[in-house]
C-alpha positions in Angstrom: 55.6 -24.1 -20.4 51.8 -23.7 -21.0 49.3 -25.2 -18.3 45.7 -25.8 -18.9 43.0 -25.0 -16.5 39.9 -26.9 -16.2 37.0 -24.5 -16.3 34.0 -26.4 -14.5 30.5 -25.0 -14.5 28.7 -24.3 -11.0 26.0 -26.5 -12.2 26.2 -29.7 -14.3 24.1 -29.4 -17.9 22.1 -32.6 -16.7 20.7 -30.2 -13.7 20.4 -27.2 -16.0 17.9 -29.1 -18.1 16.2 -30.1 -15.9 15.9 -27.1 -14.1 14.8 -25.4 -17.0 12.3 -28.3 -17.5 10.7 -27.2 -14.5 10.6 -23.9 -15.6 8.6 -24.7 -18.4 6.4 -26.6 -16.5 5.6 -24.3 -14.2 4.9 -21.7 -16.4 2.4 -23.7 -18.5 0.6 -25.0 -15.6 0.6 -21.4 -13.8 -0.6 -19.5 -17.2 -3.3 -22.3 -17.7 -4.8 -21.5 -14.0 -4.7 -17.4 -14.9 -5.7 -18.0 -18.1 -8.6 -20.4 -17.2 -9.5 -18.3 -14.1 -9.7 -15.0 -16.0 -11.9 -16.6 -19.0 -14.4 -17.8 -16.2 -14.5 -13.9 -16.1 -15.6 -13.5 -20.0 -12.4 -12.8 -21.0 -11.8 -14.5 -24.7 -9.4 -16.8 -23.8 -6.2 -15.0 -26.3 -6.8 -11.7 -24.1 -6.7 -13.8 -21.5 -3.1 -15.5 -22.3 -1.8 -11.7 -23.1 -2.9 -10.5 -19.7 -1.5 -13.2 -18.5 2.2 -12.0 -20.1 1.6 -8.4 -19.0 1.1 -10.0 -15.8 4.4 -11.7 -15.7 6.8 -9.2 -17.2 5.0 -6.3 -15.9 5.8 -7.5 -12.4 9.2 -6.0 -13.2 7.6 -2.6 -14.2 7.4 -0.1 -11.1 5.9 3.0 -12.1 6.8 6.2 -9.5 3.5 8.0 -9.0 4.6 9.5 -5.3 7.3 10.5 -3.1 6.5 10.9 0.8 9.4 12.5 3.3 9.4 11.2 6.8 12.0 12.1 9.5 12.8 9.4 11.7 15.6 9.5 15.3 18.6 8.4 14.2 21.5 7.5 17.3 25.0 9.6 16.5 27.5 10.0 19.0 29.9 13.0 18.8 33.1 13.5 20.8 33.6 15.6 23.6 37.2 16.4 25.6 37.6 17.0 29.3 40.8 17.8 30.5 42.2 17.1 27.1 40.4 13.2 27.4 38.0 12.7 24.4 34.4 11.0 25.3 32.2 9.6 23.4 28.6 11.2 23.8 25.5 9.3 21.9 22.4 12.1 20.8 19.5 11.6 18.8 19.2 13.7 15.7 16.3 13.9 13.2 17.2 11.9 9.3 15.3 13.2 6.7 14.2 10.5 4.6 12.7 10.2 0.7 10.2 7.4 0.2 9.1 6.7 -3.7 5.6 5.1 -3.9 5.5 3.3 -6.8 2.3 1.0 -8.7 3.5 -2.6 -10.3 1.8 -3.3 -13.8 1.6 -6.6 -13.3 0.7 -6.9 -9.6 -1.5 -3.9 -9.8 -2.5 -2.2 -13.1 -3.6 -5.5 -14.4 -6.0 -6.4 -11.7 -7.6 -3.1 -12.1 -8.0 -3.3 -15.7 -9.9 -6.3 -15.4 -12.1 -5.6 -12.7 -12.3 -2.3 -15.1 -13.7 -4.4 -17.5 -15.8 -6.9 -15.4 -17.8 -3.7 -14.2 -18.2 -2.1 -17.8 -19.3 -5.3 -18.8 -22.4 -5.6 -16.3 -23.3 -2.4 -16.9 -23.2 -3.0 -20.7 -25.7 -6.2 -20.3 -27.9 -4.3 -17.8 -27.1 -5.9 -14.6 -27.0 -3.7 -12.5 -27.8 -5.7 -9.7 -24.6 -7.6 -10.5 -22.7 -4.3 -10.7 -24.3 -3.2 -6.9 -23.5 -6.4 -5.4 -20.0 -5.9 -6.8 -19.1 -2.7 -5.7 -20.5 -3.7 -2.0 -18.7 -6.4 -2.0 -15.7 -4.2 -2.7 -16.4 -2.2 0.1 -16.9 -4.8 2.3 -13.5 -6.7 1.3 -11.7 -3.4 1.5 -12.6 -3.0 5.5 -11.7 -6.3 5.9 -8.0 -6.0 4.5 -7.3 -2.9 6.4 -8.7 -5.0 9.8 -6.0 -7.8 8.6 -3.4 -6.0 7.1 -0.2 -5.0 9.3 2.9 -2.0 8.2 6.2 -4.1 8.7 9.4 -1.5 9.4 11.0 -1.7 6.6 9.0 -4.4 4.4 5.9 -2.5 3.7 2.2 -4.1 4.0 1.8 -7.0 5.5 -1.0 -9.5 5.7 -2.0 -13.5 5.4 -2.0 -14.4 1.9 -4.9 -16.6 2.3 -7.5 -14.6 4.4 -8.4 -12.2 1.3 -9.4 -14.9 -1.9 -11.3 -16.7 1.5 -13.3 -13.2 2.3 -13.6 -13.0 -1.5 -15.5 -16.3 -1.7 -17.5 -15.3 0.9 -18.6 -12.8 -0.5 -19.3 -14.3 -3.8 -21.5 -17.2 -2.5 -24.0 -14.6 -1.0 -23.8 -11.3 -3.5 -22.8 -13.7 -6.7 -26.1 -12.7 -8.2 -25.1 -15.5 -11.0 -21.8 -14.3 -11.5 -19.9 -15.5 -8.2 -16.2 -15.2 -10.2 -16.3 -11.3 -11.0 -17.6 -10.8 -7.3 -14.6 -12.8 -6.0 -11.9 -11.6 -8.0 -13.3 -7.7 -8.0 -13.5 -7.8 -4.2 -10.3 -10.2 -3.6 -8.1 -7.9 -5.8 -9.6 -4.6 -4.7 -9.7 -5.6 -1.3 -6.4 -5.7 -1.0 -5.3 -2.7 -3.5 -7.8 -0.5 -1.4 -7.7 -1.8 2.2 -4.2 -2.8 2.5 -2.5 -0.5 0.4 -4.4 2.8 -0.2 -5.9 3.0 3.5 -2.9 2.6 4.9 -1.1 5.6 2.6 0.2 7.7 5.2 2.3 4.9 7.3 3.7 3.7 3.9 6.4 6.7 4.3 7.1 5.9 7.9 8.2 2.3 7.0 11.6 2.8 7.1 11.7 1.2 3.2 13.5 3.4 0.4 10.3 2.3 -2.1 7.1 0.8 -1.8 5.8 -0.7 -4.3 1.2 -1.1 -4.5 1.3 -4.2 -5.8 5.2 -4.4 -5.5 5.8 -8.5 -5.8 4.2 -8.5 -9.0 2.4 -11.9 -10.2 2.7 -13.2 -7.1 1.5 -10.1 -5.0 -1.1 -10.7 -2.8 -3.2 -8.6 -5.0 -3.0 -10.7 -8.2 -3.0 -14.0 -6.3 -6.0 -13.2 -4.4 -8.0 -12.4 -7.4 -7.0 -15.9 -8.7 -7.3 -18.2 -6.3 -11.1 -16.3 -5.4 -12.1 -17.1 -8.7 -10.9 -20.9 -8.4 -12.2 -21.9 -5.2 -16.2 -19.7 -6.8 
């Protein structure tokens, strides 16, 4: 006798096209904020739609450039008999432990190339002025983030999303020297990549985290975001 089973989906095609819907949505309105933000830059705006894709799918792209070793107390009991009676006797011992440092493409490499290319750019139209004001600004940004920024056990670095791109603005209303969006993104994504991550390089291997990854969430890293939403809000 044959029986027939019903195979039902987890989710109803009505909901799946609407999810993916959303999806494409999303992804057009998020490009067209990257894209837009990143032209107010002088980026044409077709370099600016491919960074915006090496963004994305190089957020998936960690790229090993370290490994620390740290040694952290680890609790262990061993058994010890008295009279022929086994007890249980809890000692510390010392865990060596491997800790890959890794860069994200599109959380980290990304920003870097574009500030790369903001700073080439003043210095290629003379403005040098500009390019002081940037790197101060950098500076400044960069102190501020390390300030802010806090090593979670077992996360990485921490800090408030929003405090950087604010800082950024800041700093792009008084050094802007007519070109207040490569002052806020340079010193909003630098900020971070420098304050939070780089001056804080010897706790990332005491974290307690297998990898840590500078720029490790990818598009929406702290570092890309920040960069971003400075530029908007200049």
């Amino acid at each position: 006798m044959n029986s027939r089973r019903l195979i039902v989906p987890p989710v109803s095609i009505p909901i799946l096209i609407v999810m993916f819907l959303l999806f494409v949505i999303l992804f057009v309105f998020f490009s067209s904020i990257v894209t837009a933000a990143f032209e107010r830059l002088g980026i044409p705006p077709q370099v600016a739609y491919a960074l915006f894709l090496f963004a994305l799918f190089g957020s998936f792209i960690n790229i090993p450039i370290a490994e620390e070793t740290s040694y952290e107390p680890v609790l262990r009991v061993r058994e010890v008999r008295f009279f022929g009676i086994p007890y249980p006797v809890p000692y510390f011992d010392w865990e060596e432990r491997k800790v890959i440092i890794a860069v994200n493409v599109g959380g980290a490499l990304v920003p870097l190339s574009v500030v790369i290319y903001g700073l080439l750019r003043t210095i290629y139209l003379g403005q040098f002025g500009l390019l002081f004001n940037t790197l101060v600004a950098i500076a400044i940004a960069s102190l501020f983030s390390n300030a802010v920024a806090k090593p979670v056990k077992g996360l990485g670095i921490a800090m408030p999303m929003l405090l950087p791109p604010l800082m950024a603005v800041i700093l792009a209303l008084f050094l802007g020297d007519g070109n207040p969006p490569l002052v806020a993104y340079a010193s909003g994504t630098m900020g971070v990549l420098i304050g939070a991550d780089l001056m804080n390089w010897n706790k990332i291997k005491n974290l307690g985290a297998p990898m840590v990854s500078i720029g490790g969430a990818g598009t929406f890293d702290g570092i890309f975001l920040a960069g971003i939403i400075a530029v908007l809000l200049a």
